[in-house]
C-alpha positions in Angstrom: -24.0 -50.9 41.6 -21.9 -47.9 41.4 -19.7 -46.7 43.8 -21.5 -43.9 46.6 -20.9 -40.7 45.2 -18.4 -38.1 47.4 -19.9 -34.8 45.8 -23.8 -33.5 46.1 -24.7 -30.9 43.7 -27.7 -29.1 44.5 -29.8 -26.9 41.6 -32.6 -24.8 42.8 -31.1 -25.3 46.6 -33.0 -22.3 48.0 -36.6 -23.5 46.5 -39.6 -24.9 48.5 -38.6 -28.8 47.6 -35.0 -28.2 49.1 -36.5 -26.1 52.2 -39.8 -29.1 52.9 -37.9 -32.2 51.5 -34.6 -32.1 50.3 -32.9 -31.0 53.1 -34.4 -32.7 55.7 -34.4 -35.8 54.4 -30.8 -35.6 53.8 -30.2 -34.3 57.1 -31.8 -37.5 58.2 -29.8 -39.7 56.6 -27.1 -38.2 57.5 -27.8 -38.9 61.1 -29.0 -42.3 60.4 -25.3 -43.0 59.1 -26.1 -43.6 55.3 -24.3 -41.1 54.2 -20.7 -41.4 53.5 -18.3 -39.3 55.9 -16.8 -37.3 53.2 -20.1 -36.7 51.1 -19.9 -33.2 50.7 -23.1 -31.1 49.7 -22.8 -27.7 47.6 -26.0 -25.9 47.0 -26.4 -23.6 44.1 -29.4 -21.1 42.9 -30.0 -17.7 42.3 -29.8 -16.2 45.5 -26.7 -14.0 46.5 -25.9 -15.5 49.8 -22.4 -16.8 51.3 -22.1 -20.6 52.7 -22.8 -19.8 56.2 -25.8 -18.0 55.2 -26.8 -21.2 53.3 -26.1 -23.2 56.5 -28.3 -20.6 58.4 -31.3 -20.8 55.5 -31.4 -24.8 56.1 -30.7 -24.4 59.9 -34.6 -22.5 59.7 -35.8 -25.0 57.0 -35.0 -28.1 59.2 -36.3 -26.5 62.5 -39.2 -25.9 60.7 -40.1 -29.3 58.4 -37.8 -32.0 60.3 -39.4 -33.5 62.9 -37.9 -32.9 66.4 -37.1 -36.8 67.3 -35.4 -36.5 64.1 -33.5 -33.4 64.4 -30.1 -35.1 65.9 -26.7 -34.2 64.4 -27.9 -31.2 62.9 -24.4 -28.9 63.1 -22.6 -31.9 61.6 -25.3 -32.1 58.7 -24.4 -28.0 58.2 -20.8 -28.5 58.2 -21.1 -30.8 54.8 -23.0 -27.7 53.2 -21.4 -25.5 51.0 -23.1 -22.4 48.5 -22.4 -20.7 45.1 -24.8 -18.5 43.6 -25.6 -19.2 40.1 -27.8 -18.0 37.7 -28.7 -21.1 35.4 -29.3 -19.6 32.2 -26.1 -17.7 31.7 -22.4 -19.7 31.7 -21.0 -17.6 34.3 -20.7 -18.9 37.7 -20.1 -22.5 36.4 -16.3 -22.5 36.4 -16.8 -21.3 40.6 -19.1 -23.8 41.3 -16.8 -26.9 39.4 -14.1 -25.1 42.1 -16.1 -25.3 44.9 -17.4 -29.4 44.0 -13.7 -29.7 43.8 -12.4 -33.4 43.1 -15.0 -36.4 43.2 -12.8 -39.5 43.8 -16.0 -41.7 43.8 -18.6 -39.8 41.9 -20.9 -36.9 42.0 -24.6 -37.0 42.0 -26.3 -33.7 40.6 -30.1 -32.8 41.4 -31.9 -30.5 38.9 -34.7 -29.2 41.4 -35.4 -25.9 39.2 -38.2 -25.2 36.2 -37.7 -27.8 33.1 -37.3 -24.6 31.0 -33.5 -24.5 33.1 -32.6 -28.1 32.3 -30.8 -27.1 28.7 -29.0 -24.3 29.9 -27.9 -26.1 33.2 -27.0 -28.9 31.2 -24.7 -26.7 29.1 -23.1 -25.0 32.3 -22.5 -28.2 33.5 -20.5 -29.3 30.4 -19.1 -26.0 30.5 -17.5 -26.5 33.9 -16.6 -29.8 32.7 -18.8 -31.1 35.2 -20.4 -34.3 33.2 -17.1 -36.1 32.8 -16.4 -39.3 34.4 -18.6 -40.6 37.6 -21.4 -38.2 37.4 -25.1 -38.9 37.5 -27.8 -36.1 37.6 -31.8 -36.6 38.7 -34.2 -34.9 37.3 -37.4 -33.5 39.1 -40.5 -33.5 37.9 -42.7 -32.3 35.1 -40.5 -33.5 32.5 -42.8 -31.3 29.7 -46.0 -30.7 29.1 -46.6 -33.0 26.3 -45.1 -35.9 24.5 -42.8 -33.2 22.1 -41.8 -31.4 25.1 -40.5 -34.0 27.1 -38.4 -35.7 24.4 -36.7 -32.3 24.3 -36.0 -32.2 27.3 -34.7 -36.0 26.8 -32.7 -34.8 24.1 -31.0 -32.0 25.7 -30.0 -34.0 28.9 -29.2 -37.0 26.6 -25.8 -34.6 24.9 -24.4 -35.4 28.2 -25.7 -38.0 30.1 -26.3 -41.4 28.6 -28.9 -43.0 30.2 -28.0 -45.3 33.0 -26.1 -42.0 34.3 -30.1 -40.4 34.2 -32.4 -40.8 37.2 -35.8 -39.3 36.4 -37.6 -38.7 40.2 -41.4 -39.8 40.6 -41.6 -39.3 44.3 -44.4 -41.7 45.0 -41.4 -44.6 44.1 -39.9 -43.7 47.0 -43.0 -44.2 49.2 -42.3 -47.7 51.7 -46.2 -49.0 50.5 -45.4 -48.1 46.8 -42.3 -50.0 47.3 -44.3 -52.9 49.7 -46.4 -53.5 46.5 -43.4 -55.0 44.6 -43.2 -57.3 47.7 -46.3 -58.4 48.7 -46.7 -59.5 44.8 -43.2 -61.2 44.4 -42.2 -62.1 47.9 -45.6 -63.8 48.7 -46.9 -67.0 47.1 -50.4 -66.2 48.4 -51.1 -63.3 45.5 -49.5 -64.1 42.2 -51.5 -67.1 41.3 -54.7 -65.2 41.5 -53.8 -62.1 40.2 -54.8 -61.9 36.8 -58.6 -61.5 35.1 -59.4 -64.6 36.3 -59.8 -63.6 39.8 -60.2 -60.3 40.1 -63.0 -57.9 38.6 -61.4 -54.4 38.9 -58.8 -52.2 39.8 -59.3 -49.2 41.4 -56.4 -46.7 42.3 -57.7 -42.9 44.2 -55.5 -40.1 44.6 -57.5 -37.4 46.7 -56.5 -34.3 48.6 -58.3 -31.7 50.1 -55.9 -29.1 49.3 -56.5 -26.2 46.4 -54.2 -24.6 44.3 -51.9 -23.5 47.6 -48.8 -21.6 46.5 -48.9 -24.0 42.8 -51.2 -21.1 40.7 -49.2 -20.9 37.6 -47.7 -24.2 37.7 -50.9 -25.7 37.8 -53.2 -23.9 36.0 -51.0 -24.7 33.0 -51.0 -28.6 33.8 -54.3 -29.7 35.3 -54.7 -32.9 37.1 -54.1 -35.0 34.1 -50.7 -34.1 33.6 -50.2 -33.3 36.9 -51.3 -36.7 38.9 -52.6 -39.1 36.4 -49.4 -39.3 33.8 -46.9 -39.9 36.4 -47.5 -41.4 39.8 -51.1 -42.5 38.5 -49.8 -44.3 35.7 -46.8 -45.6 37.8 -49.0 -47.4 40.6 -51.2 -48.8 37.6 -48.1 -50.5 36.2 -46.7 -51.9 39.6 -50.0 -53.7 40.0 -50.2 -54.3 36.1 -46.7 -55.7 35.7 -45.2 -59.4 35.1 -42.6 -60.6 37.6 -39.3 -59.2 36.7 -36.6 -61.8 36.2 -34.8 -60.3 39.4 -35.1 -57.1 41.4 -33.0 -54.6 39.4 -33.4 -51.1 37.1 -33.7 -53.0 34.1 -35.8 -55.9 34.6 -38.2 -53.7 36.9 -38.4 -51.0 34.5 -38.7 -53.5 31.2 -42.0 -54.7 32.6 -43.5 -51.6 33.7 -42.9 -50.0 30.0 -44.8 -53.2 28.7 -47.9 -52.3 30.8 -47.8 -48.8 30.0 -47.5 -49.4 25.9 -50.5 -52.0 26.5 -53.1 -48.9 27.8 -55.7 -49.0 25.1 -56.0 -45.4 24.4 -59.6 -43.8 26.1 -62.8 -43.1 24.6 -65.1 -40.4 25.3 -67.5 -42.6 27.7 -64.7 -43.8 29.6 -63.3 -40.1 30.6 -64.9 -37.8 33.4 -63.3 -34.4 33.9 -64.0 -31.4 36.5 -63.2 -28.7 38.4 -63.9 -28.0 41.9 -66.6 -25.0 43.1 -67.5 -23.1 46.3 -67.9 -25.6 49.6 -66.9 -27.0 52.5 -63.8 -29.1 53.5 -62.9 -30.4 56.3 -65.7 -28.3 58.1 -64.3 -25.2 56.6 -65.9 -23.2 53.8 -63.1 -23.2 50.5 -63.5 -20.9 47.7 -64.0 -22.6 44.2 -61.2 -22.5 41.4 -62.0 -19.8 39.5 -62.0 -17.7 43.0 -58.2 -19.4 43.8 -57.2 -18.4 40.6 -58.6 -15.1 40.1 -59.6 -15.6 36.9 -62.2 -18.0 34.7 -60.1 -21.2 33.6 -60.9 -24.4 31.9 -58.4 -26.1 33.8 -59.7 -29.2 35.4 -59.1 -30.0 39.1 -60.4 -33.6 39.1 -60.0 -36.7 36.7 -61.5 -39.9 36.6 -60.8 -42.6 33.8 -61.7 -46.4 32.8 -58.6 -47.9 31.7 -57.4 -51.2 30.2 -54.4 -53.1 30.2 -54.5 -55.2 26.5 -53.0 -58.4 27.2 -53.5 -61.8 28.4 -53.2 -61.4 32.5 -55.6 -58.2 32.3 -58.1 -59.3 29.6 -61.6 -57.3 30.2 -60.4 -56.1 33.7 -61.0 -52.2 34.1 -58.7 -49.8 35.9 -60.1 -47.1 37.7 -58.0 -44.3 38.5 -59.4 -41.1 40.1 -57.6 -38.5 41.5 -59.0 -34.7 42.2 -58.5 -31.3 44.4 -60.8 -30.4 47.2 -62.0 -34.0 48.0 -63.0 -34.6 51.2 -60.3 -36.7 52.3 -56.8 -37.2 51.6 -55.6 -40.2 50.6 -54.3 -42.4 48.4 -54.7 -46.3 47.8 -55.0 -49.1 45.6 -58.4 -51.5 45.8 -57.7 -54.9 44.2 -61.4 -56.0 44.0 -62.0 -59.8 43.4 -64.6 -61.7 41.6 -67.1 -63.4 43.8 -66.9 -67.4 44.4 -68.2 -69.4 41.6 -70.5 -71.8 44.0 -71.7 -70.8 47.5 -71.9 -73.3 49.7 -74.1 -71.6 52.2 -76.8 -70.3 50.2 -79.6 -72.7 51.8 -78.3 -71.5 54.9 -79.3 -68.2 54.6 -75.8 -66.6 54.6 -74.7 -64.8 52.0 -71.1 -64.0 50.8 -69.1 -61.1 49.2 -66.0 -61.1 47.0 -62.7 -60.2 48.7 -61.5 -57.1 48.5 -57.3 -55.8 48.7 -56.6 -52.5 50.2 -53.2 -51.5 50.0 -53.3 -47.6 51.8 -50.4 -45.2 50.3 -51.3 -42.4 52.3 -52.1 -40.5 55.1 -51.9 -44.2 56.6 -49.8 -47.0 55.5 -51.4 -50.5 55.7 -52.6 -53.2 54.0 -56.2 -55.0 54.3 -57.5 -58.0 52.8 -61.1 -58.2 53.4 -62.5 -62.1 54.2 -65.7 -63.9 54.4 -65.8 -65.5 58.7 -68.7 -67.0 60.3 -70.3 -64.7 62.9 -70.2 -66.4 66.5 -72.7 -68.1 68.6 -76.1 -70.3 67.5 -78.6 -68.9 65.0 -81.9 -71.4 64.5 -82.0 -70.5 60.7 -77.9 -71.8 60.0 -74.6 -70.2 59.3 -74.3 -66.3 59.6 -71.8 -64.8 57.8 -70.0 -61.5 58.1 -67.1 -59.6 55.9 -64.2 -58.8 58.2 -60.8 -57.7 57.6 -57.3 -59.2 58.0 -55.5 -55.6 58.4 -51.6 -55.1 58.7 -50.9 -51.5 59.8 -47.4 -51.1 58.7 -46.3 -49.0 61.9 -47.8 -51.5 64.2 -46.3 -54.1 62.1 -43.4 -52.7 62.6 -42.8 -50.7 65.3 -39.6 -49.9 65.5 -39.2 -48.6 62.0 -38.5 -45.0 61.0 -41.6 -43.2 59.3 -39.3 -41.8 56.2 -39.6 -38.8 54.0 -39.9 -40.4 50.5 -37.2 -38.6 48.8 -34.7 -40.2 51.6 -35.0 -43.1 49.8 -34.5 -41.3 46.4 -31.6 -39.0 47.5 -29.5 -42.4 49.2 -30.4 -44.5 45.9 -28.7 -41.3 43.1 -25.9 -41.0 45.4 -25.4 -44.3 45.4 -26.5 -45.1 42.1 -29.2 -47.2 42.1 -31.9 -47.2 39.7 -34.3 -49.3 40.5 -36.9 -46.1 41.6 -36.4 -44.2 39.0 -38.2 -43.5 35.9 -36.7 -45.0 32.7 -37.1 -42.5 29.0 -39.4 -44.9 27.5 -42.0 -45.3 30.5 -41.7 -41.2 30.0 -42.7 -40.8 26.7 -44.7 -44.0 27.0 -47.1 -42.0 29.7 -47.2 -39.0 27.8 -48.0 -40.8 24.5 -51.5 -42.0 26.3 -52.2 -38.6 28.0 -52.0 -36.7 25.1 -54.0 -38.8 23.2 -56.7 -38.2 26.1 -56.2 -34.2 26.1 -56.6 -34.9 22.2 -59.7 -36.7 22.6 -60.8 -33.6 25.1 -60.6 -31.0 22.8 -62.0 -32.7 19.4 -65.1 -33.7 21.3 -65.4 -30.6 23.2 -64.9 -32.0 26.8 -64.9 -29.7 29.4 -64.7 -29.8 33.1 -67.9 -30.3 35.0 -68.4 -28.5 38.1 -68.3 -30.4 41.4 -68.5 -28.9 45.2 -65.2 -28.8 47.4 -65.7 -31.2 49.8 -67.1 -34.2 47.5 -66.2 -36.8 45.2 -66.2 -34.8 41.8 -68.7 -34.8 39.5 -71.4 -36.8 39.6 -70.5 -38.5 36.2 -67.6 -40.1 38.1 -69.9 -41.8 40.2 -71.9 -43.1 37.0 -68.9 -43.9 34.9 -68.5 -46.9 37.8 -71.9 -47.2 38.3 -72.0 -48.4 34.5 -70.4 -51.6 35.7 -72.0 -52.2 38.7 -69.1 -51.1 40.4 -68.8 -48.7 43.7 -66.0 -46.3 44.5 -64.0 -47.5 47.7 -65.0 -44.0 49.8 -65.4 -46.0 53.3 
């Protein structure tokens, strides 16, 4: 592992990530102690302000998005702050801010948290200001493109500087403690790993709901939709954390070797195995919501919900279907992972008038983290006609479970592993361009067969054609 970096630089240091995420969370670490004493932070964007400004601009953002039990060492978090204004797509500017990052002994980690369309012309003020040389890493924030095409240019652009173990590609939902519990209850527990494969289980179902609208996204995604917004990155991710074979050890390259295997072994969709829609007029949460078109101001095509059948072609995952579903105005948020098993081959209890179920594995993302593994247990007391049998759950609430744990902001995790240099998290080129090569094959499949969204009201679980594309199988969607 590399050295912890001694310079921060911060693009697009004045945006709504920096003001709800990035500066809090590294405020936090801060007064956790993970960050080195003489890391020094210099944020950059467009805005004309001096550094104390800056320092009083993330003063408001932390009062107002860092918890209070949270909010200790504050002044000595603002002191490590320093500003330059920049505009990105012009070359001046660049030679104040290398003066201001000054000397990085260790390293310097760079985070791009601006539009893709500013990547290239960063990246050529950054070489510039002779600001690539040496230790220097850079993370990239999501969408990397719209497509497959768009995406390898932005590959290629950051590629003239960067080689790639110096490239950290952020998919926040890595950071997330039950995202990262997965690789451990899989690999640190003998319990699971013998069973999981098509043998055992029946399906795989992984929901990403939320109740929000379009909020303060409009443009942003009105040009992507939910496909490219949910499904081709931290959709496609959980499905290969599940998917994956053990890695040969915990580190960026084995991790991310197996994960790009799953991903290049999604058998591209056909048109039964695809749901699309977009949410109308209703009522979440107890409180009417407008339909899209009415967010947006405008009629739109652009779907708010997806819901897909996917398989993994090889021998572990053999006739098992993936279920993904993820949409806008559902009626809850959250997001989790069902692991659904096949039922026993023999019951014993039958004659006995019991009858069994097949377990069930719930691993919850969000709002709650926890993991429940549903269990067949006799009911107590004496029944005349035999054995009565009842479902019940063996649940571990991770803030129970551990109680004296910090509830962490994902990108903590993200920020402390590209200053320090570790990879692991991150999102490797060729898982990239490996998701995008199956989502545009679906949008492809959309538009030569006509698909368009179906309507759905705000408040439920999408079109009713989601419903049946389960239903098909026998299968239930896990909305308990």
């Amino acid at each position: 592992m590399n050295a912890p970096a001694d310079r921060l630089l911060l693009f697009g240091a004045t945006g709504d990530l920096a003001q709800r995420m990035l500066l809090p969370s590294l405020c936090a670490l801060d007064a956790d102690g993970l960050l080195e004493p003489e890391l020094k932070i210099v944020g950059t964007a467009r805005s004309e302000l001096s550094t104390q400004e800056y320092r009083n601009f993330a003063r408001e953002a932390l009062e107002k998005y860092l918890p209070d039990h949270r909010r200790g060492g504050v002044a000595d978090f603002l002191n490590r702050l320093s500003y330059i204004p920049v505009d990105a797509t012009t070359l001046e500017g660049y030679d104040e801010l290398a003066k201001e990052v000054g000397v990085y002994e260790k390293g310097l980690a760079i985070f791009l948290s601006t539009a893709p369309s500013l990547f290239e012309p960063t990246i050529d003020g950054l070489v510039h200001a002779g600001l690539t040389q040496g230790n220097v890493r850079i993370g990239l924030e999501k969408p990397l493109g719209t497509d497959l095409a768009s995406s390898k240019e932005i590959n290629d652009a950051v590629a003239k500087a960067f080689s790639e173990d110096r490239i950290f590609r952020i998919d926040h939902y890595l950071g997330k403690e039950t995202v990262q519990n997965l690789l451990a209850l899989r690999f640190a527990n003998l319990l699971f790993e013998p069973v999981w494969n098509s043998t055992y289980i029946d399906h795989v179902q992984i929901t990403v709901a939320e109740t929000v609208g379009l909020e303060s996204r409009v443009a942003y995604y009105d040009d992507s939709g939910a496909l490219r917004d949910m499904v081709q990155n931290h959709m496609l991710q959980l499905l290969a954390l599940v998917a994956m074979e053990p890695p040969s050890s915990f580190d960026s390259t084995a991790v991310r070797d197996e994960k790009v295997k799953v991903l290049r072994a999604l058998r591209p969709i056909a048109r039964d195995q695809t749901v699309t829609g977009q949410y109308r007029a209703g009522a979440v949460n107890g409180e009417a919501v407008p339909g899209y078109d009415e967010e947006l101001g405008k009629d739109s095509d652009t779907e708010t919900f997806v819901a897909l059948k996917a398989h993994v072609d090889n021998w572990r995952w053999k006739g098992v279907p993936f279920y993904l579903r993820t949409g806008k105005r559902l009626p809850e948020r959250v997001t989790e992972i069902v692991v659904q098993f096949r039922c026993i081959p023999h019951s014993i209890f039958e004659g006995r008038g019991a009858s069994t179920q097949p377990n069930r594995l719930v691993i919850g993302i969000q709002p709650e983290e926890n993991v429940q593994l549903s269990m067949m247990a006799k009911v107590p007391g004496l029944d005349r006609e035999g054995i009565r049998l009842r479902q019940v759950p063996l649940d571990i609430a991770m803030p129970d479970a551990f109680s004296g744990a910090v509830r962490r902001i994902a990108y903590e995790r993200l920020l402390l592993d590209l200053i320090e240099g570790d990879q692991t998290l991150f999102v490797r080129r060729d898982e990239v361009e490996a998701q995008w090569e199956w989502i545009d094959a679906i949008r492809a499949l959309w538009e030569s067969e006509g698909i368009k969204p179906k309507t759905y009201g705000a408040g439920s679980w999408g079109p009713s054609a989601a419903i049946a594309l389960a239903e098909r199988d026998g299968v239930s969607w896990h909305d308990e």
